[in-house]
C-alpha positions in Angstrom: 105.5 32.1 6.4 106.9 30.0 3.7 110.6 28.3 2.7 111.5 26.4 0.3 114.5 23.9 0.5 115.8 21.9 -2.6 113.9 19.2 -3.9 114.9 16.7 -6.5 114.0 16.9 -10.0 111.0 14.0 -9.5 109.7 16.1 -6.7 109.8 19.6 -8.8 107.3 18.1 -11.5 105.2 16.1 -9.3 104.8 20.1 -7.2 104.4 21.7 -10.8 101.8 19.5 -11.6 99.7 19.6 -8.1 100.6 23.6 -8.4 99.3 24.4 -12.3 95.2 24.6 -10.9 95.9 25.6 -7.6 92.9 27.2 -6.9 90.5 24.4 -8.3 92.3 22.1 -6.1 91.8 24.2 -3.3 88.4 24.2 -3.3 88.4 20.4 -4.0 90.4 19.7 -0.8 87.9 21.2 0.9 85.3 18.2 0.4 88.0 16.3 2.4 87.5 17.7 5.6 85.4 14.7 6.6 88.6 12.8 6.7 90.3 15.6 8.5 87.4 15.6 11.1 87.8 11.6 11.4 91.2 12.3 12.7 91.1 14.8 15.0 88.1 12.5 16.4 90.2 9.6 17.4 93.0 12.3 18.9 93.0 14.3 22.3 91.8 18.0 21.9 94.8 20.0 19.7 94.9 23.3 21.9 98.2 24.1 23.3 100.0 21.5 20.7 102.6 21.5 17.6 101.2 20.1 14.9 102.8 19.2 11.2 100.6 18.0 8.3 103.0 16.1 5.6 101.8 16.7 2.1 100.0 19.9 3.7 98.6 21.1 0.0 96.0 23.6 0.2 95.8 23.9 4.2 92.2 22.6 4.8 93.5 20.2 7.8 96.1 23.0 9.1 92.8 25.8 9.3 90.8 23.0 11.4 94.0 22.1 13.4 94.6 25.7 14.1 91.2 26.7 14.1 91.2 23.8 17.5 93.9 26.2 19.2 96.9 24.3 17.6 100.1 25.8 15.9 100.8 24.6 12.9 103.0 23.9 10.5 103.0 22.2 7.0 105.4 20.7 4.5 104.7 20.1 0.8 106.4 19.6 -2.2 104.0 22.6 -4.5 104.8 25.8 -4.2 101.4 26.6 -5.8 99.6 24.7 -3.4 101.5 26.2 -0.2 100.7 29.5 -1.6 96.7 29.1 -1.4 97.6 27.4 2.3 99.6 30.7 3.2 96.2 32.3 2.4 94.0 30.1 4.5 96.3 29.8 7.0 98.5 32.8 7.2 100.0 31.9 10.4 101.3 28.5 9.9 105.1 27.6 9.3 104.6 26.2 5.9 107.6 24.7 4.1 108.5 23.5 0.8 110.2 20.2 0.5 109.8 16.3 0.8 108.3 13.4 2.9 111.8 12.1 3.0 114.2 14.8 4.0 112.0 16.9 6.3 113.3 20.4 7.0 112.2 20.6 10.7 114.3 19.7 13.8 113.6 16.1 15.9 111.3 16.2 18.6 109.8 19.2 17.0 105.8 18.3 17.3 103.0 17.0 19.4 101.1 15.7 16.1 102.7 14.5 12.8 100.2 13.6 9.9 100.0 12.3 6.9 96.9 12.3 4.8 96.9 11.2 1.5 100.2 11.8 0.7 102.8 8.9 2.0 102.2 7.1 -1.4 103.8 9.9 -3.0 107.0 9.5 -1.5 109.7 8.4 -3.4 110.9 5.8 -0.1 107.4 5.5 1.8 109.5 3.9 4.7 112.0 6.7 5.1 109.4 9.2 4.8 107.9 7.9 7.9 110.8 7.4 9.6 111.0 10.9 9.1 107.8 11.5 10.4 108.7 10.0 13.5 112.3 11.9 14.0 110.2 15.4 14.5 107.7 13.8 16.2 108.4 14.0 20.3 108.4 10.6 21.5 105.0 9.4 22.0 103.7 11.5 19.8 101.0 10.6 17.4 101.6 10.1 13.7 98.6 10.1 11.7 98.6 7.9 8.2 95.8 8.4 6.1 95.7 5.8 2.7 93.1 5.3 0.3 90.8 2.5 1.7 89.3 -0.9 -0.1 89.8 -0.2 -4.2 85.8 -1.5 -4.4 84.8 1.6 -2.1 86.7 4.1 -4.0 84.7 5.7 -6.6 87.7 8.4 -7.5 89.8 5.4 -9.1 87.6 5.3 -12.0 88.9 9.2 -12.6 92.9 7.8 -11.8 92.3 5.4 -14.1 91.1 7.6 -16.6 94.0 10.1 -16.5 96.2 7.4 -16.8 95.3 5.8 -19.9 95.9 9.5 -21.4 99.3 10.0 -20.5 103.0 8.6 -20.4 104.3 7.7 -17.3 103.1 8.6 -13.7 104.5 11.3 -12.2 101.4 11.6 -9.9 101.9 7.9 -8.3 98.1 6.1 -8.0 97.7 4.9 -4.8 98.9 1.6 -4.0 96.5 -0.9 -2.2 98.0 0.0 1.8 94.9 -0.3 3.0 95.1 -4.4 3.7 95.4 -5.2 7.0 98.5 -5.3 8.5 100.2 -3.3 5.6 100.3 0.2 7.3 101.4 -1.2 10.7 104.1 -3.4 8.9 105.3 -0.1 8.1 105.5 1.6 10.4 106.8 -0.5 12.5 109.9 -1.0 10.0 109.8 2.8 10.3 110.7 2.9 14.0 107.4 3.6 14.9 104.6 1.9 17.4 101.8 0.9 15.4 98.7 1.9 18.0 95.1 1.7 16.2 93.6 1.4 13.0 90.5 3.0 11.9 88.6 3.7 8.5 85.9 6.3 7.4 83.9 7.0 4.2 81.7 9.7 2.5 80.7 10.7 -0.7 82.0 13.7 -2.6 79.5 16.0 -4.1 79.3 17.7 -6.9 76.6 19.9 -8.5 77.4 19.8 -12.5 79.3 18.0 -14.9 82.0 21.4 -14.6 82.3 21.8 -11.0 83.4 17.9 -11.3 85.3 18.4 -14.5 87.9 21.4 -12.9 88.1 19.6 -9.7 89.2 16.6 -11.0 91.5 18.3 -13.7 93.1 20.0 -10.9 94.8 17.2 -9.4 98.2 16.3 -10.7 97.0 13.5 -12.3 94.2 15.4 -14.2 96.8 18.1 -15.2 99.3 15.8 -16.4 96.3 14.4 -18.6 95.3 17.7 -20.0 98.9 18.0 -20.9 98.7 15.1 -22.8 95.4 14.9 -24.6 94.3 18.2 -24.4 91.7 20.2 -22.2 88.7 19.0 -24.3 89.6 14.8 -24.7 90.7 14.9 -21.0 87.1 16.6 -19.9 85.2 14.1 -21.6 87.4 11.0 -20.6 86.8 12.2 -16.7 83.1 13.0 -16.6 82.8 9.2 -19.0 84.6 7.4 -16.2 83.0 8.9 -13.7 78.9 9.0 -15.2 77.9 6.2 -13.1 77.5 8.1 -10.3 76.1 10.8 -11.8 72.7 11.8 -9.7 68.9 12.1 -11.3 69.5 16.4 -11.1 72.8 16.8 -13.3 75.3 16.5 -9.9 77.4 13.6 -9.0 78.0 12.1 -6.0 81.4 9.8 -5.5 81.1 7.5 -2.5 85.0 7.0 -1.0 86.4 5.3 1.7 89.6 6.1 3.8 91.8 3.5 6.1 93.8 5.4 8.6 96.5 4.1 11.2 97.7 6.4 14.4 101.3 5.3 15.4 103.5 6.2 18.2 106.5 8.2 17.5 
């Protein structure tokens, strides 16, 4: 089941954009489920629990979290991205809206997280603040950031798209991964900074056009195209990112993750 509340203009193109490949980025968010599975390692099981994934996309995390006996539910501001997470996840309340102004009740969930996807919003701090108000108190909330900018092979790409477009509707992340920043806050948030944990693993990829349309797919990679076209966007991606391309044709992108559970 999905709904759709009113977003701001900002948000609209920023859900356009993540929405235009929507199957491409679908099967790129599945090579994230080793952060997903980091997670849910530092939690108790999820059976029997209400869980909400902020900045849901696709639904990789909500299949695992329901998938471990949870119910879930999902906000995101890309209709087109909600759609393929109706698919794999036909069950899940999935909502379309923003990190700020979430349409769900307080006290509503067992789990709130947030992978990827706090960066995005427009006021980081009230977006966790929100995250916090449906949480139930006590309840864990789950930030997931980009980790050390040296360990994150997939800047070279944001980079890239960047230096082929005007403005940034996408938002590169910022460095939160410091120590002390996340817990900072959330604390200003409301919430109980608890522990902080990292992870890394390498994407793989087995050609130069598996790579090309799952990096094209993000919003940054769309907004390049959009810019420079499909054919100077390609070859500005696969330049950045030939350094890690392995000795058979594939690539393999090493990235690392920095993650802080709270207490709502």
């Amino acid at each position: 089941m999905t709904s759709i509340t009113t977003v701001s203009r900002r948000a609209a193109a920023l859900g356009e954009l993540w929405g235009a490949r929507a199957a491409d980025w679908s099967a790129t968010e599945e090579r994230n489920a080793p952060s997903y599975e980091a997670a849910l390692a530092q939690l108790p099981p999820l059976a029997g629990r209400r869980v909400l994934d902020l900045g849901c996309g696709a639904g990789v995390f909500l299949r695992l979290a329901a998938g471990g006996g949870a119910s879930v539910a999902g906000l995101d501001v890309s209709e087109g991205l909600l759609a393929e997470a109706a698919r794999r996840v036909p069950e899940a309340d999935l909502r379309v809206g923003e990190l700020d102004r979430l349409p769900f009740e307080a006290d509503a969930f067992d789990v709130v997280t947030a992978f990827s996807s706090i960066f995005f919003a427009f006021d980081p701090i009230a977006a966790l603040r929100e995250a916090g108000r449906v949480a139930r108190p006590g309840a864990a909330v789950v930030i997931q950031v980009w980790g050390r900018e040296e360990r994150c092979s997939l800047l070279a790409m944001k980079r890239a798209a960047a230096g082929l477009r005007e403005g940034d509707l996408a938002g590169p992340p910022v460095p939160l991964a410091a120590p002390g920043v996340l817990e900072g806050m959330a604390a200003e948030a409301g919430l109980t900074p608890e522990r902080a944990f990292g992870a890394a693993w390498a994407y793989e990829y087995a050609n130069e056009d598996e790579l090309a349309r799952g990096m094209l797919s993000a919003a940054s990679g769309v907004a390049a195209v959009r810019e420079a076209g499909e054919e100077r966007a390609r070859a500005a991606m696969l330049d950045a990112l030939a350094p890690f391309r392995t000795a058979d044709g594939g690539y393999r992108l090493p990235n690392e993750y920095h993650y802080l559970i709270a207490r709502a």
